[in-house]
N, C-alpha and C positions, 0 to 999 in steps of 0.2 A: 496498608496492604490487607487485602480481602481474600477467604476463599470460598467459591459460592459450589456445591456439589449437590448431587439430588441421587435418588435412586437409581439402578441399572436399567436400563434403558435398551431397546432392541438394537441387536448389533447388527445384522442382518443387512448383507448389500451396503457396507458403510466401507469407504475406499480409504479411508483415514484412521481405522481404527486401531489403538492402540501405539498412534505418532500423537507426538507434544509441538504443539504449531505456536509460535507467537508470532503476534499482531500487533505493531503498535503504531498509536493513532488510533487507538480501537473503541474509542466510544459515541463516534460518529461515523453520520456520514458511509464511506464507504469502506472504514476502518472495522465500523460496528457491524454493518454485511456481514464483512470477511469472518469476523470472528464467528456471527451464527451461523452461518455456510460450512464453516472449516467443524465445530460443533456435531452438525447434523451430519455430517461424514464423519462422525465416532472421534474426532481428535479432539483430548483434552488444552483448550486454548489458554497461555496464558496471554493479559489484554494489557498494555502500558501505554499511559497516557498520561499528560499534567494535570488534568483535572479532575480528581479523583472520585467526585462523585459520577461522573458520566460511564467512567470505566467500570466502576463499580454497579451501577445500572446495566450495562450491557452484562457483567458477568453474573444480574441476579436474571436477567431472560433465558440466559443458558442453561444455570441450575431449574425455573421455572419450565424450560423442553427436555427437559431429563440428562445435561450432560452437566461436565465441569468446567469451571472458567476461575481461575486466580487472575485478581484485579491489582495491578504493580505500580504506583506513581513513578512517573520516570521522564526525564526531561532528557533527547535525545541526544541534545544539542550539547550534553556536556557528558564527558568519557567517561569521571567515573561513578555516575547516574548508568550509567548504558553498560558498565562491566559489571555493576550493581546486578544487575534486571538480566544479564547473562546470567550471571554468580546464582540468582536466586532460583531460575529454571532447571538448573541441574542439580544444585540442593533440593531441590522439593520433589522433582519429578525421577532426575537420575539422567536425563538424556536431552536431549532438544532433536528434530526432526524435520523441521519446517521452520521457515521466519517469513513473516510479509510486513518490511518494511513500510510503511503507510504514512508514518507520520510526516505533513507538509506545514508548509505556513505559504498564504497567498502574498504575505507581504505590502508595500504600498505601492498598488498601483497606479502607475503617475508615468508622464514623461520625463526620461532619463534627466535631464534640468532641473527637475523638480523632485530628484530622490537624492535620497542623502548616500554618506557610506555605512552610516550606523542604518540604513534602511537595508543597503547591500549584504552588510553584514548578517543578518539578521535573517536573510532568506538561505543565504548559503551556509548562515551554522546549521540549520534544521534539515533543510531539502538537502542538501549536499554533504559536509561535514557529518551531520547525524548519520543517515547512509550510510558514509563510508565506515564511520565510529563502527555502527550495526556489525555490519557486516563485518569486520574484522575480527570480531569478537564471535559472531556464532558461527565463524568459519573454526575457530582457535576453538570452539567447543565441541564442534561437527569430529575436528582431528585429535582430539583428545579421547572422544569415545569410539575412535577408530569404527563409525561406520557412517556413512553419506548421509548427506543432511541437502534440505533444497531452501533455496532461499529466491523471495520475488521481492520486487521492490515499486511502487506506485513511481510512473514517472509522467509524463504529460504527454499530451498532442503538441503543446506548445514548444515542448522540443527539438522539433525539426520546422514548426509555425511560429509564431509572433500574433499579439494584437498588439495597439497601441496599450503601452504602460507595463508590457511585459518584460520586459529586458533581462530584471534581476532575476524574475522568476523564470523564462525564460533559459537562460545560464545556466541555471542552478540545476533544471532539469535536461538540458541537452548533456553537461557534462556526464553526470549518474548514468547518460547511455552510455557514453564512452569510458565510464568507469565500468562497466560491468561487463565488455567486452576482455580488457583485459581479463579481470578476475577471471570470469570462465576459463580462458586460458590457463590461468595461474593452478587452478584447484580440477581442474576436470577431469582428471586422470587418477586424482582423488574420489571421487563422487558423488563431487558436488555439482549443483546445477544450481545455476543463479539468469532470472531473466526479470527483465520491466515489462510492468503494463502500462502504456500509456493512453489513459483514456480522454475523449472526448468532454463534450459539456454534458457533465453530470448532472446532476438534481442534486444536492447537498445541502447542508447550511454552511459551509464554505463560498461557495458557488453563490447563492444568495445573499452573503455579505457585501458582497460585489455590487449587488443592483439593488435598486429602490423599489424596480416595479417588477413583477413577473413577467410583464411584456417586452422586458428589454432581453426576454433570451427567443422571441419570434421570430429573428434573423437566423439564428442559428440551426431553429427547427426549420426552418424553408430552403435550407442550403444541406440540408443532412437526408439521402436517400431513405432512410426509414422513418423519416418524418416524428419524432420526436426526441426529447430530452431522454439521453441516457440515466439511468435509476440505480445507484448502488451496487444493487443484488446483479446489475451485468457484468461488472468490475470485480464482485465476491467471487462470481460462480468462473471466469477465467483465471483467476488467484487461485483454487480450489484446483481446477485443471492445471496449471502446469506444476501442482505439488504432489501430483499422484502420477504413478508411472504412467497412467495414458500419455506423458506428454515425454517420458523418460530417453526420446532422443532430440529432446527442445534444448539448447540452453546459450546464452550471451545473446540474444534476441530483445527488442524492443517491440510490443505486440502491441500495435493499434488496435482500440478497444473503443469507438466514433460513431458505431452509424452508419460510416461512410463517409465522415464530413468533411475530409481532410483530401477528398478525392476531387479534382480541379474541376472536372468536366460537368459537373454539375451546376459549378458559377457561373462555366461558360457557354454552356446551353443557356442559363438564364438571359446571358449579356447576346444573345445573340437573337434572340425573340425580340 
């Protein structure tokens, strides 16, 4: 465990300032965005992740743009790692204010025949199970300092889509929408707000573990009305929105975050040239 802090820094116009956000999944990808996004709106991030140096590197870029960022190893996938890493943000800080759930695993992408249950297992302990772990626990934290806490959680296009080899992962993210509708329900009258972002084809090293070649994602930009790969920081900067009251009558929502790509008529313009 790391804590990275720098000098004060201009507070001015920062919509987060003086909220304690965590992010985990936070040392890539679209986890590490969030975190310098959530930053540069004046919130002290802490970042959890398995891989301790990466986390740790994201929370030395932060302290490097003048905010603070504590770096947590924590594996989400098991409860008492994740009651751990609740435990330690309010020991340190006194509060929690914010959570963005982020952390995923793509799993093996294969046709159902060709995946195991230990492959199944394995996407729904992290994407799913972790989730819900999450949020149990910074709900229980939100109601213990008796004042509203927001929480987002990374969920997929694939969601409500499929490619071939999705399935597990697939699952794993259609549920977490139907998890979070409850919950809203559950806490909302508390004031809490909890919503998914489900983005498109990203840019990641996630996303590139997937492919061999950079051209095997030119289908996808040909089929997406803004014509290219979504970039992290599109993903940071609607995580950042709906944790500030601009978004403060949003919540049990699933927000596509794509392009557009998930929008039919585009394929079927094509197929019909």
């Amino acid at each position: 465990m790391t804590a990275s802090t720098a000098s004060a820094h201009d507070t001015s116009h920062k919509r987060l300032e003086g909220k304690v956000a965590l992010v985990t999944g936070g040392g890539t990808g679209i986890g590490r965005a969030a975190v310098l996004a959530y930053a540069r709106e004046g919130a002290t991030v802490v970042l959890a992740g398995r891989r301790a140096a990466e986390i740790e590197a994201t929370a030395r870029e932060v302290a490097a743009a003048g905010g603070e960022a504590l770096a947590v190893a924590a594996d989400v996938s098991r409860e008492e790692q994740v009651r751990r890493l609740i435990a330690t943000v309010q020991d340190r800080y006194g509060r929690l204010d914010i959570a963005f759930n982020n952390a995923g695993v793509l799993g093996n992408f294969a046709p159902i025949t060709e995946q195991t249950s230990a492959d199944f297992d394995a996407v729904i302990a992290t994407n799913l199970k972790g989730v819900w772990l999450s949020i149990k626990y910074e709900i229980e934290a939100f109601l213990a300092q008796d004042f509203a806490g927001v929480i987002v959680n990374t969920s997929s296009w694939l969601a409500s889509g499929a490619l071939p080899g999705s399935s597990s992962y697939s699952a794993s993210k259609g549920a977490l929408d139907a998890l979070i509708r409850a919950v809203a329900l559950e806490y909302g009258g508390q004031g809490v707000r909890i919503n998914n972002i489900n983005p498109g084809i990203i840019e990641t090293p996630m996303a590139h573990s997937s492919v061999t070649d950079i051209s095997a994602f030119a289908p996808f930009v040909q089929h997406t009305p803004v014509k290219r790969l979504g970039q992290p920081e599109d993903v940071a900067d609607v995580a950042v929105w709906l944790s500030t009251d601009d978004a403060r009558f949003v919540t049990g929502q699933s927000l596509l975050v794509d392009g557009g790509y998930t929008i039919a008529g585009l394929r079927l313009q094509e197929a019909l040239r």
